[in-house]
Backbone bond lengths (Angstrom), bond angles and torsions (degrees), N, CA, C in turn:
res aa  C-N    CA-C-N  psi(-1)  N-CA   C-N-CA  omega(-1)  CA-C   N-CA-C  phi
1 X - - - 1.441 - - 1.518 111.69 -
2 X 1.363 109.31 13.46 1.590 100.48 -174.25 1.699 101.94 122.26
3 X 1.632 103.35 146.75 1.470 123.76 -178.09 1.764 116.88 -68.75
4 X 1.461 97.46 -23.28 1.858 88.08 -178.37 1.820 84.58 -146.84
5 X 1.077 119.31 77.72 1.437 126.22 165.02 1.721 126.41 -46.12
6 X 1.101 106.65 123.23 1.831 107.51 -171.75 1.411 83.06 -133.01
7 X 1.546 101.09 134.27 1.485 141.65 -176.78 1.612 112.55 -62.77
8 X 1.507 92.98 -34.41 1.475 105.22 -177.06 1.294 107.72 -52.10
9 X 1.556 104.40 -88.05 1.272 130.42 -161.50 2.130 99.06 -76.07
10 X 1.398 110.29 -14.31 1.777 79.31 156.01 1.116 107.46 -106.03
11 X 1.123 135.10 43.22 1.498 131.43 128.15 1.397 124.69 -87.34
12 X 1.082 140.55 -6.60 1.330 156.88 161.83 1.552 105.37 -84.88
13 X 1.519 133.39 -44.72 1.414 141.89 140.05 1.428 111.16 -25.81
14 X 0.939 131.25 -57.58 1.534 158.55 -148.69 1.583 99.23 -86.16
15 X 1.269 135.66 -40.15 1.379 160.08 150.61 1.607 113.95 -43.07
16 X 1.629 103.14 -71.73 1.069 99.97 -174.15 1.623 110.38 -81.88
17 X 0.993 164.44 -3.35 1.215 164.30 160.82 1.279 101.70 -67.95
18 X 1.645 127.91 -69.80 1.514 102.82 175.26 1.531 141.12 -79.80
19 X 1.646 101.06 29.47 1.258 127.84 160.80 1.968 99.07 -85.43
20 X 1.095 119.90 -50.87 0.738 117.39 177.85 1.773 146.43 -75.21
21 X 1.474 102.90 14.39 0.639 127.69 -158.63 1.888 134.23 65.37
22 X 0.982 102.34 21.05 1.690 110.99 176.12 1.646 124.30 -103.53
23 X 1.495 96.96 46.02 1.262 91.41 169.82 1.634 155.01 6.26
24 X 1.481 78.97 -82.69 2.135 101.79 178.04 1.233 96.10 -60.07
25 X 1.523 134.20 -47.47 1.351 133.14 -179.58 1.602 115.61 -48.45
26 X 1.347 108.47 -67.81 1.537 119.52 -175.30 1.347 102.67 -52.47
27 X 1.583 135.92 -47.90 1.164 123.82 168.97 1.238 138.98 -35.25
28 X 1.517 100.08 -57.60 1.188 123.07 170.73 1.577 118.93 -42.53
29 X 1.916 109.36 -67.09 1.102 114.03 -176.24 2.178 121.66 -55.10
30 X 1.560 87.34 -21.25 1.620 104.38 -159.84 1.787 87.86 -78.81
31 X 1.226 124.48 -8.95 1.622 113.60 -163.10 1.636 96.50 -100.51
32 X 1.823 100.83 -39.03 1.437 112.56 172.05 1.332 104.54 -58.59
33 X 1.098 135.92 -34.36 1.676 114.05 -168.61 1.356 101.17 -102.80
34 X 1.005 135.02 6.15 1.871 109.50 151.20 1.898 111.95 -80.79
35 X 1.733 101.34 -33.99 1.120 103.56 -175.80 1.858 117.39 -45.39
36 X 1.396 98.58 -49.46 1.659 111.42 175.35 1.105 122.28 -79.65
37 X 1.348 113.54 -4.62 1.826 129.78 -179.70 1.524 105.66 -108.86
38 X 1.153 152.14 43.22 1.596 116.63 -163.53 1.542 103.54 -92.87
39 X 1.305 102.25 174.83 1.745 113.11 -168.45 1.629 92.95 -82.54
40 X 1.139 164.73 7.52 1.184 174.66 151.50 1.585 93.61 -65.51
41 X 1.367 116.44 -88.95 1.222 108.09 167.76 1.778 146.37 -64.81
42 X 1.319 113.86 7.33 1.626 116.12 168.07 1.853 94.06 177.83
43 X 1.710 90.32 84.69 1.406 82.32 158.85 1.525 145.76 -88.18
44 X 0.981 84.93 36.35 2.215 110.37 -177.44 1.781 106.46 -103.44
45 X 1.052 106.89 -44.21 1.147 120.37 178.58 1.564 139.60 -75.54
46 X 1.751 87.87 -59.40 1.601 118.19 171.25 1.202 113.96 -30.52
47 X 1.646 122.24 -57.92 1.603 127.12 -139.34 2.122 89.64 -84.24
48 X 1.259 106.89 -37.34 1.673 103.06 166.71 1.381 122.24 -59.07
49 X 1.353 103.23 -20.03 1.689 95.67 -178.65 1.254 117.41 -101.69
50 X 2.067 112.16 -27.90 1.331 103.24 166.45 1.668 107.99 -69.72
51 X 1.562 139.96 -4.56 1.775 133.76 -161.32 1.761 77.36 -86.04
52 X 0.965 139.12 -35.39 1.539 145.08 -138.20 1.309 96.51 -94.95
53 X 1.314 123.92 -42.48 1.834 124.78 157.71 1.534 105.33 -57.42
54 X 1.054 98.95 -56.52 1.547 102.74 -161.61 2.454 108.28 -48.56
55 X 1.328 89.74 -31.08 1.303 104.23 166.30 1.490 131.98 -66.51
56 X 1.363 82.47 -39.74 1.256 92.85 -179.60 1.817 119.53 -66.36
57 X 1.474 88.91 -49.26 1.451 111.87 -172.86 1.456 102.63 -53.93
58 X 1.422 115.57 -45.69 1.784 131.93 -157.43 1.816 88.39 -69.45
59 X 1.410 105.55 -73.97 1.097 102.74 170.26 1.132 164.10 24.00
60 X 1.603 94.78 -97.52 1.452 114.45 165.62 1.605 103.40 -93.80
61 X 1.053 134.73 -10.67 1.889 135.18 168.84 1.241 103.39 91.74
62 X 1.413 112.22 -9.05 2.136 90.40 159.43 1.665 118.08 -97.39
63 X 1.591 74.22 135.03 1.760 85.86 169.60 1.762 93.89 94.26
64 X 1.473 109.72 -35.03 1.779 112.11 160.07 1.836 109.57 33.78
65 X 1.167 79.41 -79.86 1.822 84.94 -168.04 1.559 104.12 -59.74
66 X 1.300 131.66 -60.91 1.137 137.96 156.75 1.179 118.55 1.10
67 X 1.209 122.67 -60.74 1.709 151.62 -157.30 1.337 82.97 -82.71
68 X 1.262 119.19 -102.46 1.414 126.85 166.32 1.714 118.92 10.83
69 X 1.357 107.38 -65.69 1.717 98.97 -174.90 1.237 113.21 -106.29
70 X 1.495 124.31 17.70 1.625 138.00 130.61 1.323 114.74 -68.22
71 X 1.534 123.90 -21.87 1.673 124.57 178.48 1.907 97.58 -64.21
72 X 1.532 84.43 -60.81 1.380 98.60 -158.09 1.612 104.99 -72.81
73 X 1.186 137.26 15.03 1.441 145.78 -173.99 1.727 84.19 -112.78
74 X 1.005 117.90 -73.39 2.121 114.28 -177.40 0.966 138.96 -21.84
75 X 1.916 84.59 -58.75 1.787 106.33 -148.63 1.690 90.52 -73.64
76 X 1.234 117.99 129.25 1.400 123.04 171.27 1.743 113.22 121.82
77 X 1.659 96.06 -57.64 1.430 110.40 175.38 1.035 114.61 -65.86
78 X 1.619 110.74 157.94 1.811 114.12 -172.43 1.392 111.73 55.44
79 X 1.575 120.17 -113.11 1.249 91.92 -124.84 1.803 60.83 -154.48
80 X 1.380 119.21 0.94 1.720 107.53 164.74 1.117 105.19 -96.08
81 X 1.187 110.19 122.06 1.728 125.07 173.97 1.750 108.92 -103.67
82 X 1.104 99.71 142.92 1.587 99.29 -159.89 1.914 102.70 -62.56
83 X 1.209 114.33 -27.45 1.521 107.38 -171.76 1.581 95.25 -63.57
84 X 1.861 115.26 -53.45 1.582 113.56 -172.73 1.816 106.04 -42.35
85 X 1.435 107.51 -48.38 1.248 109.64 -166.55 1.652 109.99 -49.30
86 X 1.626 115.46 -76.98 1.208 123.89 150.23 0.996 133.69 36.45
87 X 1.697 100.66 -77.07 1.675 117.50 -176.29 1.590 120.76 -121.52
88 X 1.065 109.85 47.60 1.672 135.07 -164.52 1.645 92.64 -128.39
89 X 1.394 96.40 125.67 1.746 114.99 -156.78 1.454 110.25 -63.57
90 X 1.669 112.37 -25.06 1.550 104.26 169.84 1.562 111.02 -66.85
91 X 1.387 118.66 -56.58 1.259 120.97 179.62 1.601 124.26 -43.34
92 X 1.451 97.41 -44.27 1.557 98.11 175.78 1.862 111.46 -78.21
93 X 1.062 103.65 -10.64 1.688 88.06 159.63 1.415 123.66 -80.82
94 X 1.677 107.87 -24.18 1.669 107.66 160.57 1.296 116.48 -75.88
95 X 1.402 122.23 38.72 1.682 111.59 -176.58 1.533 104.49 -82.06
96 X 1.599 115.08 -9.16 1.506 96.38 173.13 1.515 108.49 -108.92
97 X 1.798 123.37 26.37 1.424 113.80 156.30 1.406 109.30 -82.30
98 X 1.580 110.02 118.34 1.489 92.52 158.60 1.094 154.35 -78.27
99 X 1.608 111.59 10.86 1.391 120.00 -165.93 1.489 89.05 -102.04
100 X 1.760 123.97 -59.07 1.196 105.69 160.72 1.303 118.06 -22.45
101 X 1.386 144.22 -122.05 1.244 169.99 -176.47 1.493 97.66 8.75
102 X 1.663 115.67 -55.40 1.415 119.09 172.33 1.493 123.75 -42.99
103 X 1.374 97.34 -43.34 1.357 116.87 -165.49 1.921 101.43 -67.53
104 X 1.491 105.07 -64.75 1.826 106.31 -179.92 1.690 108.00 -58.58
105 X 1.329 104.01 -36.25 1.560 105.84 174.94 1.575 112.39 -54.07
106 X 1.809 131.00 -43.49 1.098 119.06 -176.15 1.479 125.57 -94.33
107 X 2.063 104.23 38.00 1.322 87.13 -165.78 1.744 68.48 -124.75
108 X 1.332 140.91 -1.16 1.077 128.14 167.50 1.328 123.54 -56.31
109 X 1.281 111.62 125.87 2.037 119.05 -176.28 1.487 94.24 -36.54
110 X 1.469 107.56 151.80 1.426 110.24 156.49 1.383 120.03 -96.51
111 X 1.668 114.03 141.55 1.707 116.59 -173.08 1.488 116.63 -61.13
């Protein structure tokens, strides 16, 4: 994935490839960037790059469940708040998963 790999930005890599149809790639890169990111080491950062696997994974349907109870481990914690989550262009292309949707939907405060 590159000579000096940052977690950040191949998670944003990791995005656009399985937009693009490259699966095995985006996987790949999306597993590499928590590896070089972990929440131990930069918890400001981390929790965007592990939601960005978690997309990935949901996504494209491998690892699915995986993705899934990394959604529901995030959404809320740190510094993802379910409205940010919400309206963030990966998420809104899952507006027709419903388990996603359930999931950011039940981390909203109740009125």
């Amino acid at each position: 994935m590159g000579k000096n790999p940052d977690g950040y930005g191949l998670s944003h890599t990791a995005v656009a490839l399985e937009l693009l149809g490259r699966t095995a790639e985006a996987v790949r890169a999306a597993d590499e960037a928590v590896r070089f990111l972990s929440e131990t080491r930069d918890a400001v950062n981390e929790p965007e790059v592990a939601l960005r696997r978690a997309w990935v994974l949901i996504h494209s349907g491998v690892r699915a469940e995986e993705g899934y109870t990394e959604l529901e481990r995030l959404v809320g914690a740190f510094r993802q708040q379910p409205r940010w989550v919400a309206v963030q262009l990966p998420w809104v292309i899952l507006r027709n998963d419903t388990r996603a949707q359930q999931i950011i939907r039940s981390k909203f405060p109740n009125p």
